[in-house]
C-alpha positions in Angstrom: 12.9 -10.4 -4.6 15.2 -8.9 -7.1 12.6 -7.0 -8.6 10.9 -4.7 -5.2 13.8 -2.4 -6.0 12.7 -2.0 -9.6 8.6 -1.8 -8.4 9.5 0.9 -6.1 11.6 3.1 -9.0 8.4 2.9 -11.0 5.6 3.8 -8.0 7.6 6.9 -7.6 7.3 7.9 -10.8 3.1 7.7 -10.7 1.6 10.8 -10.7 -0.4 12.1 -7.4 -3.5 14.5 -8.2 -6.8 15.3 -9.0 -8.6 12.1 -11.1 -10.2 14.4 -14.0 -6.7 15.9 -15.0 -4.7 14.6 -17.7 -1.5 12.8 -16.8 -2.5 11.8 -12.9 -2.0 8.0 -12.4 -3.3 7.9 -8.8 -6.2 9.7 -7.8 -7.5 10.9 -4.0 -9.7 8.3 -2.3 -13.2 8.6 -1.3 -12.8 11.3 1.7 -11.4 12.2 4.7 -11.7 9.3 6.9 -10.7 7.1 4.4 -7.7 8.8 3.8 -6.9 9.1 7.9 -7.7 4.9 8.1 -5.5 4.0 4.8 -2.6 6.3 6.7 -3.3 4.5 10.1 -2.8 1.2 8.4 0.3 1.8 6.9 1.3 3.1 10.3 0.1 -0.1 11.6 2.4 -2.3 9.8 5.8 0.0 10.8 4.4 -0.5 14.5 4.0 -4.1 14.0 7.7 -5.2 12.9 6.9 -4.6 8.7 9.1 -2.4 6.6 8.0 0.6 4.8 9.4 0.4 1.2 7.7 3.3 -0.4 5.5 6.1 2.4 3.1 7.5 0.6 1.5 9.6 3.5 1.4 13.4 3.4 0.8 14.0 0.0 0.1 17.0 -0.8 -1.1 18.3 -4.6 -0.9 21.7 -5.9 -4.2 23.4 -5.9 -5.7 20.7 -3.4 -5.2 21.5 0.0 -7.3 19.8 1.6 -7.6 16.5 -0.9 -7.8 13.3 0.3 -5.0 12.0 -1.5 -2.1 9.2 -0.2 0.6 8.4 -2.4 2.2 5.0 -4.0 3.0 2.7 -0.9 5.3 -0.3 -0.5 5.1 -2.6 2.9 7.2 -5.3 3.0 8.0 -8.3 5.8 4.3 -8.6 6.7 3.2 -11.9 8.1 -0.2 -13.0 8.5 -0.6 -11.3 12.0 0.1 -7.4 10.8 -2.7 -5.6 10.6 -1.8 -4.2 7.3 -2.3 -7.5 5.6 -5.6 -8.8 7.2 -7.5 -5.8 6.6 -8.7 -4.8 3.2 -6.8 -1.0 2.5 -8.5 0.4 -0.1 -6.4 2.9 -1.4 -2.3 2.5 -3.3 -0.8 0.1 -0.9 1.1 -2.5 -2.1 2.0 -5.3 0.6 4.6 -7.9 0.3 4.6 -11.1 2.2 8.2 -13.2 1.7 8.3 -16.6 1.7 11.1 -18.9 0.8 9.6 -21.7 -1.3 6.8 -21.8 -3.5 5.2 -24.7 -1.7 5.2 -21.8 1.7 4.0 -19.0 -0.2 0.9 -21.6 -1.4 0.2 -22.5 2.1 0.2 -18.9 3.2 -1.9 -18.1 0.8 -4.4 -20.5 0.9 -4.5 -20.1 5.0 -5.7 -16.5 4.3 -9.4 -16.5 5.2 -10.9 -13.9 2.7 -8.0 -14.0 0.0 -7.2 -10.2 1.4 -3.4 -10.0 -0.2 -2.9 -12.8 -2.0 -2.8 -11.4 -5.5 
């Protein structure tokens, strides 16, 4: 776990904005709704007991006011129950699941029923 503190200096430094332009590392996501459900999510796992590492909601990208973009994200503490981790997000959201052993991080993941966060 040494490392989240390390993930989190580098997601901040990944570039919000418009895919076609030089430079951007994260791109907007299909549309509106999208956007609104990928922002819900990540509000889902705050309500639910999970930590919010890295918020990347209300991003907002010089000379795109009304693009559907939503920063780097870092959850943490989720547990097969949140929300967050059982449905598929679709846009920068990273979510971390602690376990204590290896042999408890398999059996999490192989009780997973798609394979949804278990990368």
């Amino acid at each position: 776990q040494e490392w989240i503190p390390e993930l989190i200096e580098r997601a901040k430094k990944l570039k919000v904005g418009a895919g076609h332009l030089d430079g951007v590392d994260v791109g907007p996501v299909i549309d509106a709704p999208a956007k609104q459900r990928i922002e819900a999510l990540i509000q889902s796992a705050e309500d639910e007991g999970a930590s919010i590492l890295l918020d990347g909601r209300g991003v907002e990208v010089e000379g795109f006011p009304k693009g559907n973009f939503v920063g780097p994200t870092v959850l943490s503490d989720l547990e097969a129950h949140h929300t967050a981790y059982k449905e598929e997000i679709f846009g920068p959201v990273l979510c971390i699941v602690k376990k204590n052993t290896l042999d408890e991080a398999i059996e999490f993941t192989n009780n997973n029923q798609w394979g949804n966060g278990c990368a």
